[in-house]
C-alpha positions as CSV (number, residue, x, y, z in Angstrom):
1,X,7.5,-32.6,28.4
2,X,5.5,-33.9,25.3
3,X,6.9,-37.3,25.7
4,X,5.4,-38.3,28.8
5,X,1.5,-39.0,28.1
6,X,-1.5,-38.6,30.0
7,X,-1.5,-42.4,31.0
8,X,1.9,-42.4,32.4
9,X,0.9,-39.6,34.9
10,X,-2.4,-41.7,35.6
11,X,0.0,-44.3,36.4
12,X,2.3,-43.0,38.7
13,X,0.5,-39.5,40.3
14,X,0.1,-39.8,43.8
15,X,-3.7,-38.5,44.1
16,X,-3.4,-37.9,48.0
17,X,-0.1,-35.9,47.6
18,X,-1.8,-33.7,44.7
19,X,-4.5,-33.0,46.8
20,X,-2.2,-32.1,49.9
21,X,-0.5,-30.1,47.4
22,X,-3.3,-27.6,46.6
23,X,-4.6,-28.0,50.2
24,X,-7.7,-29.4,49.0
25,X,-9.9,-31.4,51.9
26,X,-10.4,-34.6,51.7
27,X,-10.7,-38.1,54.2
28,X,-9.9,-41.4,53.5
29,X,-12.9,-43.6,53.4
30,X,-13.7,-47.6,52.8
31,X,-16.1,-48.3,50.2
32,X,-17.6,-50.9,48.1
33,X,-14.8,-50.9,45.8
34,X,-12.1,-50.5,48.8
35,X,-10.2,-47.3,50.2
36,X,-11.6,-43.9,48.8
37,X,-11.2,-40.3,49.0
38,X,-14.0,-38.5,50.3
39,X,-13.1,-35.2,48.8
40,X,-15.5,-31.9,50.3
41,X,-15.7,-29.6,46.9
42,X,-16.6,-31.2,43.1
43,X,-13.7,-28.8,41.5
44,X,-16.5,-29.3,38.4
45,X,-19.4,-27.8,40.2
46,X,-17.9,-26.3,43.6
47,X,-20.8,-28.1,45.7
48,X,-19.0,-28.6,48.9
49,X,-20.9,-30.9,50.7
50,X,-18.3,-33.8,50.1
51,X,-20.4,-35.9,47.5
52,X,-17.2,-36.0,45.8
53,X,-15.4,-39.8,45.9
54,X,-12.4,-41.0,44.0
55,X,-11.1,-44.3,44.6
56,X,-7.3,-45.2,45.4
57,X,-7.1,-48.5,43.8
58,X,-8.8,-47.4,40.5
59,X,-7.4,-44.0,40.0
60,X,-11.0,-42.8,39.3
61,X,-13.8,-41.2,40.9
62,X,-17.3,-38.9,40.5
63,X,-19.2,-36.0,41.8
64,X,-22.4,-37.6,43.3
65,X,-24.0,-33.6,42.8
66,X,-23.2,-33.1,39.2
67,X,-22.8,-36.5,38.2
68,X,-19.1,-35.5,36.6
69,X,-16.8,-38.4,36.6
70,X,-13.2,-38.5,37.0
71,X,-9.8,-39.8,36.8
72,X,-6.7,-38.2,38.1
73,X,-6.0,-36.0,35.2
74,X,-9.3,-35.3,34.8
75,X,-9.8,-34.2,38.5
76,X,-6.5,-31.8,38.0
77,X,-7.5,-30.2,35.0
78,X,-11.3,-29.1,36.5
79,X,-9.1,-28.1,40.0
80,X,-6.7,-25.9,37.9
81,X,-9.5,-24.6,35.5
82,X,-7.1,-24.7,32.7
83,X,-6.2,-26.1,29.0
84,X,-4.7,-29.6,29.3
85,X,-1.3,-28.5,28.0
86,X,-1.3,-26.3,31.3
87,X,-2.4,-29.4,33.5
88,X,0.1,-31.9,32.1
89,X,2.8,-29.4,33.1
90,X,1.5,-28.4,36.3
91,X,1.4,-32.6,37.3
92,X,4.7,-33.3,35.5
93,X,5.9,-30.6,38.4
94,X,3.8,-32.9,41.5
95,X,5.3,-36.0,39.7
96,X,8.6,-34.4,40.4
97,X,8.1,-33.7,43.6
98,X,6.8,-36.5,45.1
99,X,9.8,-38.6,43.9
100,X,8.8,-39.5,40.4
101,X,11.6,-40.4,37.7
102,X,10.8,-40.8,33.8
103,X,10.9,-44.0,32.8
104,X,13.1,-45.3,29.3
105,X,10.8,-46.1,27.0
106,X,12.4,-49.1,26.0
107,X,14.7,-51.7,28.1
108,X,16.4,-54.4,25.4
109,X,16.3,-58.2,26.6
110,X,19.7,-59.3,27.1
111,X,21.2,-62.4,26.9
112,X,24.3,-64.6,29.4
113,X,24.9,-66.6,26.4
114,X,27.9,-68.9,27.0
115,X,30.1,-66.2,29.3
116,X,30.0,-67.5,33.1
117,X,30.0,-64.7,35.5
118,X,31.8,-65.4,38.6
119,X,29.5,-66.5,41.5
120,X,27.7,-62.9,42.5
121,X,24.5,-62.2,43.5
122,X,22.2,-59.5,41.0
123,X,21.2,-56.2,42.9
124,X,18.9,-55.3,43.9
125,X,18.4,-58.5,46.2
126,X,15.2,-60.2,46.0
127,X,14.8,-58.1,49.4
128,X,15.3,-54.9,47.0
129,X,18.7,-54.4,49.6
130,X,21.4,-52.9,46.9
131,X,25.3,-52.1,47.3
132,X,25.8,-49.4,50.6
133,X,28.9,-48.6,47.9
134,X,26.6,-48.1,44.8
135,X,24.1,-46.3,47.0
136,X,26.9,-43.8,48.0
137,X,27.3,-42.9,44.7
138,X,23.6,-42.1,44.0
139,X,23.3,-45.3,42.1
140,X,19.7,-46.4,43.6
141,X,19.1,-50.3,43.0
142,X,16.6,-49.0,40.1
143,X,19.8,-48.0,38.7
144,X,21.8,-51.2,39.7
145,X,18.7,-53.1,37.9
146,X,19.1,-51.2,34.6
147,X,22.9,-51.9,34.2
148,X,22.2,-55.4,35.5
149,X,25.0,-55.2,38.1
150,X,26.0,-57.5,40.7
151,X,28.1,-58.2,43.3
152,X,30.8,-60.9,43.9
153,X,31.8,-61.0,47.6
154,X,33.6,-63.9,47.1
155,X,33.8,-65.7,43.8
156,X,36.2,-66.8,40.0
157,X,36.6,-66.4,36.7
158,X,37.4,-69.8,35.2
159,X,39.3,-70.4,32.5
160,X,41.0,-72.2,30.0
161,X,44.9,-71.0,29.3
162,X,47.1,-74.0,27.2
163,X,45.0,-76.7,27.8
164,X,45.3,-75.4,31.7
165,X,41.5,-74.1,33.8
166,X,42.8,-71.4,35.5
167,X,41.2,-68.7,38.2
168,X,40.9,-65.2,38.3
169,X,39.8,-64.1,42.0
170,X,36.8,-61.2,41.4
171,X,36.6,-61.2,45.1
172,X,34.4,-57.8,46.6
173,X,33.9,-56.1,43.5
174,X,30.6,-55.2,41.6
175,X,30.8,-56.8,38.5
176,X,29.7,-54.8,35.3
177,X,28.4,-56.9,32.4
178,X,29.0,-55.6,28.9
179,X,26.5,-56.6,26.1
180,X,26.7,-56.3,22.3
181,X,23.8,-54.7,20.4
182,X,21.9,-57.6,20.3
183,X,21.6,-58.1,24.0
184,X,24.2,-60.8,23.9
185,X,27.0,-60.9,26.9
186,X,30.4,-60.3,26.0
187,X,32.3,-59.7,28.8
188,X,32.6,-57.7,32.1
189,X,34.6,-55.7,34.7
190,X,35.2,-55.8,38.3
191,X,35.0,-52.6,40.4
192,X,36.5,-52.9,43.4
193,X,34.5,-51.7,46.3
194,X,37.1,-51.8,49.5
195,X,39.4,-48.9,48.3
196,X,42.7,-50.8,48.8
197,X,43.0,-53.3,46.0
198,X,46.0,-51.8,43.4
199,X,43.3,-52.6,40.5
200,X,40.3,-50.5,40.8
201,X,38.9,-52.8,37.5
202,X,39.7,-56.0,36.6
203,X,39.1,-57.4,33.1
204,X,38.3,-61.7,32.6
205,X,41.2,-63.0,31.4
206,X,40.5,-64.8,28.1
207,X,37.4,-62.8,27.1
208,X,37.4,-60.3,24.3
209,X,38.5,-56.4,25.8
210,X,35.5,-53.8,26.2
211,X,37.5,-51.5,23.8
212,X,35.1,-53.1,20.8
213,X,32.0,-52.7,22.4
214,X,29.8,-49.5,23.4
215,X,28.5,-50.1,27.1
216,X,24.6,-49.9,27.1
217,X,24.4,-49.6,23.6
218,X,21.5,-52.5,23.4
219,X,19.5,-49.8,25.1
220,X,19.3,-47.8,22.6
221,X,17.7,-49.6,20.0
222,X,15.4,-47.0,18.1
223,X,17.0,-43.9,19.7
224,X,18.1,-41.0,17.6
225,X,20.1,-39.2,20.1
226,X,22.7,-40.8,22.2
227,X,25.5,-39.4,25.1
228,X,29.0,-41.1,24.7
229,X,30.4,-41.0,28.1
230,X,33.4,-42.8,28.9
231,X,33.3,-45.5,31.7
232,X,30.1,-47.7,33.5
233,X,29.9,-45.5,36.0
234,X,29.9,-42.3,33.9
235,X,27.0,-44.0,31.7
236,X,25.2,-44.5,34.4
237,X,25.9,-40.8,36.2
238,X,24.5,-39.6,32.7
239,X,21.0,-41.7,32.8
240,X,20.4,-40.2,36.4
241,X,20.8,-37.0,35.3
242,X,18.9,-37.2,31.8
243,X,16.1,-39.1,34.0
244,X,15.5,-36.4,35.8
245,X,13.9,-34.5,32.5
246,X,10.9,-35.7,30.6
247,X,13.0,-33.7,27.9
248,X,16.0,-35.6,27.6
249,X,14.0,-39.3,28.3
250,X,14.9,-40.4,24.6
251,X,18.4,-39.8,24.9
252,X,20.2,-42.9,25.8
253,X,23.5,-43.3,27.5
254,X,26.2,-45.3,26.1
255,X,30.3,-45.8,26.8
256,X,33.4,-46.3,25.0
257,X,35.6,-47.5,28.2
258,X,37.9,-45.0,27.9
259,X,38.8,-41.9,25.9
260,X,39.1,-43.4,22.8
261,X,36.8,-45.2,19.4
262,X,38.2,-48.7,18.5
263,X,38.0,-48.6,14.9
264,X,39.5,-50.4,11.5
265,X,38.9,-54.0,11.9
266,X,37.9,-55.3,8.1
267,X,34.9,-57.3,9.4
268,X,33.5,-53.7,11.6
269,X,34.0,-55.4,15.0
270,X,34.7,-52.1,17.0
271,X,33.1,-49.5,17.8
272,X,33.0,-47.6,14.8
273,X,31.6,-50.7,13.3
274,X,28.7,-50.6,16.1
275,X,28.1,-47.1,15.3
276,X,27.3,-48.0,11.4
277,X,25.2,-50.6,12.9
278,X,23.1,-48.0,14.8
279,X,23.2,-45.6,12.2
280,X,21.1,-48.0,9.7
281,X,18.7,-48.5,12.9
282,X,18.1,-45.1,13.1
283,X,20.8,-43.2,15.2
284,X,21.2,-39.7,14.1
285,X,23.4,-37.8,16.7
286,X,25.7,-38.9,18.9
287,X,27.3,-35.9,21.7
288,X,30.5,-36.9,23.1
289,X,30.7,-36.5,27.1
290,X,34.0,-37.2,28.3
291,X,35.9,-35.9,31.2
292,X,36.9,-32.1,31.4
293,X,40.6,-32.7,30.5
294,X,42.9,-31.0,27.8
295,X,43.5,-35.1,26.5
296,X,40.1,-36.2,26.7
297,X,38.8,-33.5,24.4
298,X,41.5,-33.5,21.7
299,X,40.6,-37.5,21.8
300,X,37.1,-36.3,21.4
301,X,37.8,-34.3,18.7
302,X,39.4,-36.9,16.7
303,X,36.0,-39.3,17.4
304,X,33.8,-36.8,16.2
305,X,35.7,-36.6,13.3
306,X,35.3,-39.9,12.2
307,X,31.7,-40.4,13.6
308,X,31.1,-37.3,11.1
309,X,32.9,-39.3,8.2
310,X,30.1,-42.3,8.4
311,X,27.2,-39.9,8.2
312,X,26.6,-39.3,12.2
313,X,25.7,-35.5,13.7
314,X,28.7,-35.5,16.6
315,X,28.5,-33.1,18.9
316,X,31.1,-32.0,21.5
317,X,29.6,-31.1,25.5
318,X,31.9,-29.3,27.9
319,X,32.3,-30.5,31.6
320,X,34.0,-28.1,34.4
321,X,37.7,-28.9,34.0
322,X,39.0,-31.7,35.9
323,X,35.3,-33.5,36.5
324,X,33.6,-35.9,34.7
325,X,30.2,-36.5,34.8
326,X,29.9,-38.9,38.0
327,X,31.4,-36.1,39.8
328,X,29.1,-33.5,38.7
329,X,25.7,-32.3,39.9
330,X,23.1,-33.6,37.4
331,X,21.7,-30.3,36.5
332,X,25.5,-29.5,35.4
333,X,25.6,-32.9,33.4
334,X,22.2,-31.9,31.9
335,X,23.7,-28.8,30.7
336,X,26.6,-29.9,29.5
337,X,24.5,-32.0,27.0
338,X,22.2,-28.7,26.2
339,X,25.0,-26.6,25.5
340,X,26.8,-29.1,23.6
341,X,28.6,-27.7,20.0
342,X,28.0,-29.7,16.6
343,X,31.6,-30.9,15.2
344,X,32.4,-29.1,12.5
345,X,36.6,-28.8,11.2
346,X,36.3,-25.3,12.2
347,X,35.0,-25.9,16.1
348,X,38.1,-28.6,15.7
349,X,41.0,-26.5,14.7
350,X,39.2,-23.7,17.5
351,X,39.4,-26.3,20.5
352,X,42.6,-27.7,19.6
353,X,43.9,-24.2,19.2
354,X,42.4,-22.9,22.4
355,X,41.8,-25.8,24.4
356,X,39.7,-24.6,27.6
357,X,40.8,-26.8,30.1
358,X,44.8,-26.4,29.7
């Protein structure tokens, strides 16, 4: 809880829920300064003649008996007459409940470059509307922003095949974009939303695969910690869950598109390559998420190895068999990622001898 500061929960702490909360009276005024709380009792001085004001557009306030003045998390810490290690806690709880999420501290620029996504409109709308199909899946339009999705309802890939401009139809399917380290678009996919298509992704023709990039991995930037899940969707099943804990707000979530590291190209473009890359920028650890299947943790067995060999701390987390982590609660992703094992050649020859979900 240490990583989210007093100013964050000044930010975002909804003073009139808090106050509902601990059933503490109060009316809703207009002053000189606009809309106020007219609380009755100072929580300073307990006079409860309501000389008490706080205002709702500046987030502060002061006791007209005792002259105290306020702010939000100021005001909670004289109400709950504790330490302020107590009162961040107790407020990190009423953020919680009234529908507050931790934010990423950092969000990396990105960059179309030169690839031309097929015509598709970015979600949210400019109305904040988002995908009925994303929303299904819990992924809010908050979400939808982050991963910079966007849906084609009717729209091509154009391309150039001998001498030829060719199409590729990406027709009602949320399109994915994949972006290197530096923010720089690579590629994408196409989900298909209707259920009946034979492809459920589709992949540009003519643009480099996903298989040498890490999806979301220009997020993470000066991160130590990061989750490898497998596809977009697991990524972004993984965020949810990990924003739902102040704890777990530095650890970013990346993919590898399948259960698998791309790795010995001489010039490092793959994915092990990107991992050196993020090792010299800081990364330290790296816990491999993928689905709770006896192949997909034998294949993460032999990723951990090599992340091991290039000086990374890999770590190996458990889903319930058959599930991965978009069709998990979050609590259980969160756990999985708690209860995660460091790689060591012991744990390997253990796992692959007694694999848990044959």
């Amino acid at each position: 809880m240490s990583q989210v500061d007093f100013e964050e929960i000044q930010e975002e702490l909804d003073i009139e829920y808090l106050l509902d909360r601990e059933s503490v009276a109060f009316k809703v005024t207009r002053g000189s300064s606009g809309m106020q709380l007219n609380i009755k009792e100072c929580p300073a001085c307990g006079d409860s003649r309501w000389r008490t004001y706080f205002g709702l557009e500046t987030g502060r306030g002061n006791c007209f008996k005792c002259n105290t003045p306020f702010n939000k998390v100021s005001f909670a810490k004289h109400l709950f007459d504790t330490d302020w290690s107590a009162t961040k806690k107790i407020l990190i709880e009423a953020l919680e409940e009234q529908g507050w999420r931790p934010k990423r501290v950092y969000e990396a620029a990105v960059d179309p470059g030169e690839v031309k996504l097929p015509v598709s409109i970015p979600l949210p709308t400019p109305e904040g509307q988002n995908l009925q199909y994303l929303e299904d899946r819990g992924f809010t339009g908050e979400i939808a922003a982050y991963f910079h999705l966007r849906y084609c309802q009717h729209g091509w890939w154009i391309y150039e095949q001998e001498g030829e401009t060719k199409y590729q139809t990406f027709d009602s399917r949320v399109i994915i974009p994949v972006f290197d380290l530096d923010g720089s678009l690579k590629t994408f996919q196409g989900r298909d939303v209707t259920g009946t298509s034979e492809r459920k992704y589709l992949f540009p023709i003519a643009l480099p695969g996903t298989g040498r990039y890490l999806y979301n991995a220009h997020n993470v930037l000066n991160a130590k910690h990061v989750v490898l899940g497998e596809g977009a969707f697991d990524v972004a099943a993984i965020k949810i869950a990990f924003d739902q804990d102040p704890n777990l707000r530095q650890v970013v979530a990346i993919g590898s598109f399948g259960k698998h590291l791309s790795m010995g190209d001489t010039g490092g473009n793959d994915q092990l390559g990107r991992f050196i890359k993020l090792k010299h920028a800081g990364l330290e650890q790296v816990t491999i998420m993928w689905d709770g299947e006896p192949a997909a943790l034998e294949a993460a067995l032999t990723a951990a190895k090599h992340l091991a060999g290039i000086g990374l701390v890999p770590k190996i987390a458990l889903l319930p068999k058959g599930k991965d982590p978009n069709e998990v609660p979050a609590h259980v992703v969160r756990q999985a990622y708690l209860d995660a094992q460091v790689w060591t050649p012991s744990l390997d020859i253990k796992l692959r001898l007694r694999n848990p979900f044959r």
